[in-house]
C-alpha positions as CSV (number, residue, x, y, z in Angstrom):
1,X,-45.0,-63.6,4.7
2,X,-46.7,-66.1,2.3
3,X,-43.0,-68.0,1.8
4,X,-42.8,-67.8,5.5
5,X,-45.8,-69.3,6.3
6,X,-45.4,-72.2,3.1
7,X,-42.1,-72.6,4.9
8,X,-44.0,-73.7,8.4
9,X,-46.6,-75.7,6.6
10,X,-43.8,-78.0,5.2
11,X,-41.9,-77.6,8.4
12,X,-38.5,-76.4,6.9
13,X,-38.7,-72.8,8.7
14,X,-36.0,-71.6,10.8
15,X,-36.0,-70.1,14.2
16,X,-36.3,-66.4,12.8
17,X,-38.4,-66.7,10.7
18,X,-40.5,-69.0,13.1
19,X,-40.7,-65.7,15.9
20,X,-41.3,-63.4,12.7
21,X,-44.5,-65.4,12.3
22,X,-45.6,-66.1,15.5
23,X,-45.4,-62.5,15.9
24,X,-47.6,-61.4,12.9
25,X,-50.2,-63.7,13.9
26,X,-49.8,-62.3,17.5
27,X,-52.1,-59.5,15.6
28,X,-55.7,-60.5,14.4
29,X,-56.0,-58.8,11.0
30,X,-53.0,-61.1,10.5
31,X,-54.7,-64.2,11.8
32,X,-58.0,-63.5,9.0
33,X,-54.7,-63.0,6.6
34,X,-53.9,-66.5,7.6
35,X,-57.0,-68.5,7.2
36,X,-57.4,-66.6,3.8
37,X,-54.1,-67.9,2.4
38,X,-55.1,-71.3,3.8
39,X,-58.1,-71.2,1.6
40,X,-56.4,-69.3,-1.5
41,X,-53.6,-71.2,-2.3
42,X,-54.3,-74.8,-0.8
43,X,-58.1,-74.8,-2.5
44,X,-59.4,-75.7,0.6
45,X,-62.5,-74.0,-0.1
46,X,-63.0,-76.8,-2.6
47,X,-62.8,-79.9,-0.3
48,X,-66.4,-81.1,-0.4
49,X,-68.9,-78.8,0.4
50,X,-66.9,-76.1,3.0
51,X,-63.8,-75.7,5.0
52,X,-63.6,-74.9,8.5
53,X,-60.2,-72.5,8.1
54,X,-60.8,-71.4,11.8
55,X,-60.2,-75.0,12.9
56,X,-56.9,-75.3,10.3
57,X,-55.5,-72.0,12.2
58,X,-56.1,-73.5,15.5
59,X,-54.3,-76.5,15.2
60,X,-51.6,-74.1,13.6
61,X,-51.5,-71.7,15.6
62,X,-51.6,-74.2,18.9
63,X,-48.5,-76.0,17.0
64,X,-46.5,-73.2,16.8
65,X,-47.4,-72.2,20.8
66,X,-46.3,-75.7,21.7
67,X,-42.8,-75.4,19.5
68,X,-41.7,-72.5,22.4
69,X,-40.1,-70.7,19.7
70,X,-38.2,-73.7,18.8
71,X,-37.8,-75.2,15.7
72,X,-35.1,-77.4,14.6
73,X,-33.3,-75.4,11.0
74,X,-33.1,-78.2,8.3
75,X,-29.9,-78.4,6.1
76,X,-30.0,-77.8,2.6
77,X,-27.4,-80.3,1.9
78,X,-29.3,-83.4,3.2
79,X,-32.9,-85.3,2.6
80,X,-35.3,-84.6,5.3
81,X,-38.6,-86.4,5.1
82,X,-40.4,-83.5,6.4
83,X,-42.9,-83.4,9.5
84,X,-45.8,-82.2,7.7
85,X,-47.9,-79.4,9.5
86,X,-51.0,-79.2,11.2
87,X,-52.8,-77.9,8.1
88,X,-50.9,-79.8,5.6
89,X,-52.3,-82.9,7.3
90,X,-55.9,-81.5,6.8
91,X,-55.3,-81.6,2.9
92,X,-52.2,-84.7,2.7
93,X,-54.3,-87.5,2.9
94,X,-57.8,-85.3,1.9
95,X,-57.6,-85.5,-2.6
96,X,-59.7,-82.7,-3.6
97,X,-62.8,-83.2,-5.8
98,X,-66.8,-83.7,-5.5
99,X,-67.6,-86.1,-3.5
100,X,-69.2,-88.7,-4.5
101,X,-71.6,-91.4,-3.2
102,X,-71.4,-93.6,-0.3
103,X,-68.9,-96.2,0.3
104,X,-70.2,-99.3,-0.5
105,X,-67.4,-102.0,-0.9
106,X,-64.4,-102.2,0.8
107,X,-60.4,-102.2,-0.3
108,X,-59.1,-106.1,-0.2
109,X,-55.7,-105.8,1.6
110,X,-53.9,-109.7,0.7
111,X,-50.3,-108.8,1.8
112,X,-49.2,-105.8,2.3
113,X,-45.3,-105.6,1.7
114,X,-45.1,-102.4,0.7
115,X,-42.9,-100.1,2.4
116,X,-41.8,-96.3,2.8
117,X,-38.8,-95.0,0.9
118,X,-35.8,-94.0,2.8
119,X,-32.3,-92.6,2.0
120,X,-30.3,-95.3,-0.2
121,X,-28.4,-95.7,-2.6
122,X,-25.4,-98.1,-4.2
123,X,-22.0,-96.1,-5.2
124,X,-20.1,-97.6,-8.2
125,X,-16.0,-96.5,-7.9
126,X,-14.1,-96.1,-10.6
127,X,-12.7,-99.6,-10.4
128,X,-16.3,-101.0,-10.6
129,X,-16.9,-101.6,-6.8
130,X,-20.3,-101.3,-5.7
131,X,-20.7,-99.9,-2.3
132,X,-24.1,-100.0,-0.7
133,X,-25.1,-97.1,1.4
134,X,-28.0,-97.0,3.7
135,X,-28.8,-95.5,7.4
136,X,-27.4,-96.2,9.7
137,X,-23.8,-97.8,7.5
138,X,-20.9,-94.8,7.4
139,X,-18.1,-95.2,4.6
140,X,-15.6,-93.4,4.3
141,X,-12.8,-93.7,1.4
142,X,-10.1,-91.2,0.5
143,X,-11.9,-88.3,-0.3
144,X,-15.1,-89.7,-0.1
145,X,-17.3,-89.4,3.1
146,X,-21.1,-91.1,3.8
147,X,-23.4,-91.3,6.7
148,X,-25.6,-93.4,5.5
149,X,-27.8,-90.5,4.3
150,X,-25.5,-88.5,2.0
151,X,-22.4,-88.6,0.1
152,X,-20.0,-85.7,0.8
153,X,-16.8,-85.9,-1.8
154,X,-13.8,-83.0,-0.8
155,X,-11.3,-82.0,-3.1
156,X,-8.3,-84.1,-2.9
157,X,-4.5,-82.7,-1.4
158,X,-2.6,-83.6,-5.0
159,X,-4.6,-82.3,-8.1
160,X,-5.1,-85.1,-10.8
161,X,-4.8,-85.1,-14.5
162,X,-7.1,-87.6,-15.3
163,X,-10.7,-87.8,-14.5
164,X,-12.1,-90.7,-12.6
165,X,-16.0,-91.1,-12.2
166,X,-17.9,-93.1,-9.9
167,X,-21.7,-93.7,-10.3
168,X,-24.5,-92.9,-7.6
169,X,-27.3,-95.3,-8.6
170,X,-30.9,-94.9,-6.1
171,X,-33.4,-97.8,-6.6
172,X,-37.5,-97.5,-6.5
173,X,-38.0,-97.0,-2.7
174,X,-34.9,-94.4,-2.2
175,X,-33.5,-91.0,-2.3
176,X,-29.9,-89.3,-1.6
177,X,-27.7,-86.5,-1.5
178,X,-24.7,-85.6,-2.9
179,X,-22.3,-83.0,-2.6
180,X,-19.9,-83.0,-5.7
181,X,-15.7,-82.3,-5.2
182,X,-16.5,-78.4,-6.4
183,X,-19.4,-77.9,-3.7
184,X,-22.5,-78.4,-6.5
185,X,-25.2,-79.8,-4.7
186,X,-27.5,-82.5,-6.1
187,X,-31.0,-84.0,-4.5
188,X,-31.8,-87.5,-6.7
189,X,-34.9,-88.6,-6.8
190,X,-36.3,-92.7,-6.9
191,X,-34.7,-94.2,-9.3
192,X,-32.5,-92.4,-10.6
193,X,-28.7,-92.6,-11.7
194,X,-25.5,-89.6,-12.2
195,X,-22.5,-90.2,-13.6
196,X,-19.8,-87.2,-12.0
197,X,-16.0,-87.0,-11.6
198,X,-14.3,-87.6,-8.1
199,X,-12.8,-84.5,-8.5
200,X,-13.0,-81.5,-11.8
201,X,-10.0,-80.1,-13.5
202,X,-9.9,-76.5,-12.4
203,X,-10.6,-74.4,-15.5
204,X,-11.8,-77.0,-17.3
205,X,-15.7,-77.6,-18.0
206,X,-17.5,-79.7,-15.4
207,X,-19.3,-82.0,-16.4
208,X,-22.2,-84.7,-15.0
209,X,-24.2,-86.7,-16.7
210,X,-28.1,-87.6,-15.5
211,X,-28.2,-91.2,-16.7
212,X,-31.8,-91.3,-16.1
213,X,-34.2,-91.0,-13.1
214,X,-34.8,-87.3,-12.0
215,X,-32.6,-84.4,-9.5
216,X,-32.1,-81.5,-8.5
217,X,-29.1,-79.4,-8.8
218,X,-27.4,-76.4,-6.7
219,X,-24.2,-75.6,-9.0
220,X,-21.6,-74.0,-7.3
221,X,-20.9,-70.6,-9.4
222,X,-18.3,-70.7,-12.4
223,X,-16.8,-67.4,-10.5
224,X,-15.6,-70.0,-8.2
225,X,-13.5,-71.8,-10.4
226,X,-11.7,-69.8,-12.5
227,X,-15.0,-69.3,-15.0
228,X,-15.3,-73.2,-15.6
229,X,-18.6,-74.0,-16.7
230,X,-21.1,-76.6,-15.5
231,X,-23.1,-79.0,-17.9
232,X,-25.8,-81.9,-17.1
233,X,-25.8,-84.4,-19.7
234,X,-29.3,-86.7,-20.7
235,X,-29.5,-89.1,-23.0
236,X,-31.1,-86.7,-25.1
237,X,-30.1,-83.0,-24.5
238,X,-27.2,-80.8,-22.7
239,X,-28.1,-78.3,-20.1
240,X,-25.0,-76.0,-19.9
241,X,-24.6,-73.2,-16.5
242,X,-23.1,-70.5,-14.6
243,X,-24.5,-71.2,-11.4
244,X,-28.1,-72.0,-10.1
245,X,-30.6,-74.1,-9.3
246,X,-32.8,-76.4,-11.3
247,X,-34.6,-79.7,-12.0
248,X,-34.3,-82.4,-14.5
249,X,-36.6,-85.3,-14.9
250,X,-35.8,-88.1,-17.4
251,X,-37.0,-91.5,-16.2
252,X,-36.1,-94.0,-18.8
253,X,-40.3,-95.6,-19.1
254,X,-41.4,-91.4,-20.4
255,X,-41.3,-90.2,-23.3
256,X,-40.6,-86.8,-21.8
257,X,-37.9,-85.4,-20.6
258,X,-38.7,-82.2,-18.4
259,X,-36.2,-79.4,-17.2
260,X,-37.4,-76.4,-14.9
261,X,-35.2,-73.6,-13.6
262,X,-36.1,-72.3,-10.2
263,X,-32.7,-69.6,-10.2
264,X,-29.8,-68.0,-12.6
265,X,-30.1,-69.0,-16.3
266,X,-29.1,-72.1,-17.9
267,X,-29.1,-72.7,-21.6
268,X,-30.7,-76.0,-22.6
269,X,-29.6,-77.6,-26.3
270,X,-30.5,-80.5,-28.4
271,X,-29.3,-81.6,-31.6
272,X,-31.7,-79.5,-33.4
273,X,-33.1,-76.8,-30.7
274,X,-31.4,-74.2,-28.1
275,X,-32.7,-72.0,-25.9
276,X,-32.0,-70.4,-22.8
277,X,-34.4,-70.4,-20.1
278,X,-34.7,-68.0,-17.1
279,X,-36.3,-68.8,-13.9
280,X,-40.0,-70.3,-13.5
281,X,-39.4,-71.5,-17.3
282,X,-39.0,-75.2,-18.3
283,X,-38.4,-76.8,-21.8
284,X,-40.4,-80.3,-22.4
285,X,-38.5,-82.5,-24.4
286,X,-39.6,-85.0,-26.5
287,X,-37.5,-88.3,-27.0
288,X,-39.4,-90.0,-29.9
289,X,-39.5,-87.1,-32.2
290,X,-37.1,-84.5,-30.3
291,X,-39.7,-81.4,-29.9
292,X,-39.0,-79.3,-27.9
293,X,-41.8,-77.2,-25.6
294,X,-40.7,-74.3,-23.8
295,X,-43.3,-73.2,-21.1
296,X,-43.8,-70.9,-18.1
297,X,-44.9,-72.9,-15.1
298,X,-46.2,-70.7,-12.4
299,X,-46.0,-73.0,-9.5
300,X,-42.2,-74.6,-9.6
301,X,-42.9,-76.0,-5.6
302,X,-44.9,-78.7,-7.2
303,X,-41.7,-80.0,-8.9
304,X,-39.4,-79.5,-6.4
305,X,-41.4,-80.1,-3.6
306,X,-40.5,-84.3,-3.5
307,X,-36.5,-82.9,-2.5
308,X,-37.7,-81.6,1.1
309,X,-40.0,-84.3,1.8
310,X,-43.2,-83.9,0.0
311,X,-45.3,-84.6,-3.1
312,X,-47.3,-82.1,-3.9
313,X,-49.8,-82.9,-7.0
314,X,-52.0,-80.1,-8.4
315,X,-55.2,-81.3,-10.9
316,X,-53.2,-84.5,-11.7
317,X,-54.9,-87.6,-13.0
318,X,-54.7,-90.8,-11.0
319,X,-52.4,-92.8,-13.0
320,X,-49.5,-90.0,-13.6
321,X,-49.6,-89.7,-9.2
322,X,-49.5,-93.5,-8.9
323,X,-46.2,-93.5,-11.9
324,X,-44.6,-91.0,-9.2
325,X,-45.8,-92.9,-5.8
326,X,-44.7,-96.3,-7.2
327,X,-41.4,-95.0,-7.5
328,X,-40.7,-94.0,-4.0
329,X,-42.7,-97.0,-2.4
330,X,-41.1,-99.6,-4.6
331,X,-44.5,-101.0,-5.6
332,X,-46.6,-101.7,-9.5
333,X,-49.8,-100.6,-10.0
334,X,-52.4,-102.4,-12.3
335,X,-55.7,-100.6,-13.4
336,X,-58.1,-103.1,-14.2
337,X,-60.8,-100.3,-14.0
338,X,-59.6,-98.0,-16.6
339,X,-62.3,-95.6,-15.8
340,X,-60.3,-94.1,-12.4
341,X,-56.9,-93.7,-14.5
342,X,-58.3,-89.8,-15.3
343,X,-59.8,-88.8,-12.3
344,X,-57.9,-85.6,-11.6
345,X,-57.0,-84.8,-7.8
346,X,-54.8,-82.1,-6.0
347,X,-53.4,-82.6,-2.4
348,X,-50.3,-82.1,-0.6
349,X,-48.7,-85.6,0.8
350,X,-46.0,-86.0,3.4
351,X,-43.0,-89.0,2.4
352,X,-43.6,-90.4,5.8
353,X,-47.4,-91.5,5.1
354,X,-47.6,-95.3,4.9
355,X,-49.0,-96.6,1.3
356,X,-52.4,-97.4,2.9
357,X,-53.3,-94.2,4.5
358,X,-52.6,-92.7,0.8
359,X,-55.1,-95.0,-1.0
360,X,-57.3,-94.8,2.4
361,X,-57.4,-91.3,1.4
362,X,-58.2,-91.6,-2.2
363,X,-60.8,-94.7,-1.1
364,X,-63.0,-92.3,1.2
365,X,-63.4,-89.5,-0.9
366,X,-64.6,-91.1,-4.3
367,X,-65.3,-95.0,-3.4
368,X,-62.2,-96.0,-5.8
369,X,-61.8,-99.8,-5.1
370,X,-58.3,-101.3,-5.0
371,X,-56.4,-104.1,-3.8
372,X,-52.7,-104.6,-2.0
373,X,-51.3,-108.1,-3.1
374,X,-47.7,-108.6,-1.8
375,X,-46.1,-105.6,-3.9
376,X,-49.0,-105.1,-5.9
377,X,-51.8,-102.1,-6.1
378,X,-54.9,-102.8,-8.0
379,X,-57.2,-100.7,-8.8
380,X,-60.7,-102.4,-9.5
């Protein structure tokens, strides 16, 4: 029931599994079972002084009763920014450490021209085109299809010998989806850039290559095509397949390159280290001396979380959330007062959230000053 219940709080449940939890809290052993998770495994217990869970399952519970029933069943195979629920919002814009002492200055806001991310991103044919796709734009090209929010390519009538790649490139500020010729499916983050064929060569190896920037990939299954094998390419390693899901981050300004698999088994090589990692493992590469770290991360929704809509952030220091919120709102952020860098925080936060309710947030519960300019965040 815990998945269930995670799956309401980030609002990608379905309409089952909506009535299977509407009726287990319909019982009141289940409804103490609630608030306790709420306290367990969001640490709201830690959120100044107390935490009124009996409030959080009220505005729950009177969400659900309001939703009839009815709630809409989000696709895997496109970004949603995700309506975060009731009790997410109680912890999305609330950090979580002592509080401190009373405000006493005030944020400088100069000109704010900071904006949300949305789905974008500009596709580079084979010939060198650039195509810029964005909301609300369709294209549509041989075997190529777009909405304006995802990129669907089909397998072509006449099989080619020759591979032809395009580029998907997503700037600071974006996010898309692709769905490759042979039905893999790949979430890319802000930033980020893949290299991929317009179509594989059954029987052959396919073959991608992360450029840089950071996604998230559902491989279709070798057994679909004829035991061809499926391999993400980094500057600096080779992460070879069957079929399953995982999550690569290699932004070009970090020294490391992380890679977490959430199902199957992939094996992960370098020029000097292989392994192979099963689920809820992750390798930690490093690109300066090429060590390599292989770890057992309990919690893999933190790292994926940023594909259906949210960042989650667990006992991270200020400066590593801003690297990762700078990204998706297409801003830079200056630390005059070097002291705030390591102040740890954990929270949930939905995409949607404007830039100022986020530092709002993180203003109000430890006095830390900062300052919009233009494109600009300052911390003081």
């Amino acid at each position: 029931m815990k998945k269930i219940i995670l799956k309401y709080l980030t609002d990608s449940i379905s309409e089952i599994e909506l009535t299977k939890l509407q009726d287990w809290l319909s019982k009141p052993k289940n409804q103490n079972k609630f608030k306790s998770y709420i306290k367990d495994d969001y640490n709201l217990n830690k959120l100044y002084d107390t935490v009124d869970a009996d409030m959080a399952f009220d505005k729950v519970w009177s969400g659900i009763e309001k939703q009839t029933r009815v709630m809409p069943l989000y696709k895997r195979n496109v970004f949603r920014y995700a309506v975060v629920a009731s009790v997410v919002l109680l912890i999305s814009l609330t950090f979580i450490f002592k509080k401190e002492t009373p405000v006493v200055n005030t944020p400088i806001i100069v000109n704010n021209n900071i904006e949300t991310g949305t789905d974008k991103a500009t596709l580079t044919l084979a010939d060198g085109t650039n195509i810029t796709l964005e909301k609300g734009q369709n294209y549509i090209a041989n075997n190529i299809t777009s909405n304006g929010e995802e990129i669907v390519y089909e397998t072509p009538n006449t099989a080619k010998k020759d591979i032809a790649y395009n580029y998907l490139t997503i700037p600071r500020g974006g996010q898309y989806y692709i769905k490759l010729e042979d039905g893999t499916q790949v979430w890319l983050n802000s930033e980020s850039r893949l290299k991929y064929p317009v179509s594989f060569i059954d029987g052959e190896t396919r073959q991608v290559e992360l450029v840089y920037g950071e996604a998230y990939f559902d491989v279709s299954p070798s057994t679909d095509h004829n035991g061809s094998r499926f391999k993400v390419l980094t500057g600096d390693q080779n992460i070879e397949v069957l079929g399953t899901e995982f999550n690569i981050k290699a932004y070009q300004d970090e020294v490391l390159v992380y890679s977490t698999l959430i199902e199957g088994k992939v094996l992960m090589t370098t020029d000097t280290y292989s392994t192979e990692l099963s689920p809820n493992q992750q390798t930690v590469l490093n690109v300066n001396n090429n060590n390599v770290e292989l770890l057992t991360v309990a919690d893999t929704y933190s790292i994926t979380s940023w594909r259906n809509g949210v960042f989650s952030f667990k006992d991270m220091p200020l400066n590593k959330i801003m690297k990762v919120l700078s990204r998706w709102y297409d801003a830079d952020i200056v630390f005059v007062n070097k002291e705030v860098e390591n102040i740890h925080f954990t929270g949930v936060l939905g995409k949607e959230q404007s830039i100022e309710n986020i530092l709002s947030a993180i203003y109000n519960t430890n006095n830390i000053m900062y300052e919009i300019n233009d494109k600009t965040i300052i911390f003081r």
